[in-house]
C-alpha positions in Angstrom: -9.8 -23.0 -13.3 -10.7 -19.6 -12.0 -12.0 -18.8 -15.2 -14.2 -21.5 -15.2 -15.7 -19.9 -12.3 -17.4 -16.7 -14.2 -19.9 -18.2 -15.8 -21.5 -19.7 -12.2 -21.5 -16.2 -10.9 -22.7 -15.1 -13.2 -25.7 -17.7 -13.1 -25.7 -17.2 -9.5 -26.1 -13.4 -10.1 -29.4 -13.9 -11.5 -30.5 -16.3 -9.2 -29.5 -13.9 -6.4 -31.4 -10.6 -8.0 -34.2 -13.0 -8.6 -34.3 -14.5 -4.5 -33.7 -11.3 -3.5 -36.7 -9.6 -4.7 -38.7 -12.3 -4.0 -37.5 -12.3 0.1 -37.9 -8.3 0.0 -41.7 -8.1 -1.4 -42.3 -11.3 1.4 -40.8 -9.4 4.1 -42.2 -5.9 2.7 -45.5 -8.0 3.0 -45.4 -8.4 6.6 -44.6 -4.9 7.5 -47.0 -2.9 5.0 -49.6 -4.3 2.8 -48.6 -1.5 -0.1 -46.0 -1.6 -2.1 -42.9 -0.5 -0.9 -42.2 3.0 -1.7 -39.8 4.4 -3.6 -38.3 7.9 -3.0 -40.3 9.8 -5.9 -43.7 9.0 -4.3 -45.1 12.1 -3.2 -47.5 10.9 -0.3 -44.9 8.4 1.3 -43.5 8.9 4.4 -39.5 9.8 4.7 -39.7 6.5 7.7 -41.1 4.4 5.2 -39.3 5.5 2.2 -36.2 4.4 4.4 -37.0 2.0 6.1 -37.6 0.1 2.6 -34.6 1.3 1.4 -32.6 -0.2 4.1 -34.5 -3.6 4.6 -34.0 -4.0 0.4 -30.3 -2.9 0.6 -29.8 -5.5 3.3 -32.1 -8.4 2.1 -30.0 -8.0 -1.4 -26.7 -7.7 0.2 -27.3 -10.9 2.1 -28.5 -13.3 -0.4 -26.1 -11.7 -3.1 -23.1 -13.1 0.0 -25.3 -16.0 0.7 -25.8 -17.6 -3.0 -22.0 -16.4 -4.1 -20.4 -18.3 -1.0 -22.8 -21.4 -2.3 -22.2 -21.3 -5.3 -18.3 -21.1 -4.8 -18.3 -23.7 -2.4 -19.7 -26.4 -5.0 -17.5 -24.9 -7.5 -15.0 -26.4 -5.1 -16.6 -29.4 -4.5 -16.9 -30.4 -8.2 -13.1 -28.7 -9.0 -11.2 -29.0 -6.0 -10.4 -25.2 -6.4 -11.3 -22.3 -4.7 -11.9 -19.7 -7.1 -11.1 -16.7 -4.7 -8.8 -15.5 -1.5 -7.6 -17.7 0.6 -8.5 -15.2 3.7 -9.0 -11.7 3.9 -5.1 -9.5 3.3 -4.3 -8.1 6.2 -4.3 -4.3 6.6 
């Protein structure tokens, strides 16, 4: 059944990458009204260079977590198998 499973993440994936980048440019929106910059633009700031950095690295991170734990929980819903861990192994 777990093998079943790789074809929604992947699908989810994409939807992820896509969500993602649309939450980032709507948040970048309300901060700046450029484009974020990226770290081979020569008049940006080092703050904002960062700070764009960080808020892109955390705005992916979280819907990346927040689609893959949707997408495994209908996975379950539809299977009645979780296709992962249980909980995390202890250290």
């Amino acid at each position: 059944m777990k093998l079943l499973f790789i074809p929604v993440s992947v699908i989810a994936g994409l939807i992820a990458g896509f969500l993602g980048k649309k939450t980032f440019e709507q948040l970048w929106g309300v901060i700046d009204t450029e484009e974020p910059p990226q770290p081979d633009h020569r008049e940006a700031s080092w703050g904002k260079v960062i700070a764009a950095a960080a808020l892109e690295g955390a705005v992916f991170r979280a819907t990346r977590a927040a689609v893959d734990r949707g997408s495994r929980v209908a996975f379950e819903r539809g299977t009645g198998t979780w296709p992962g861990e249980e909980r995390p192994e202890p250290e």
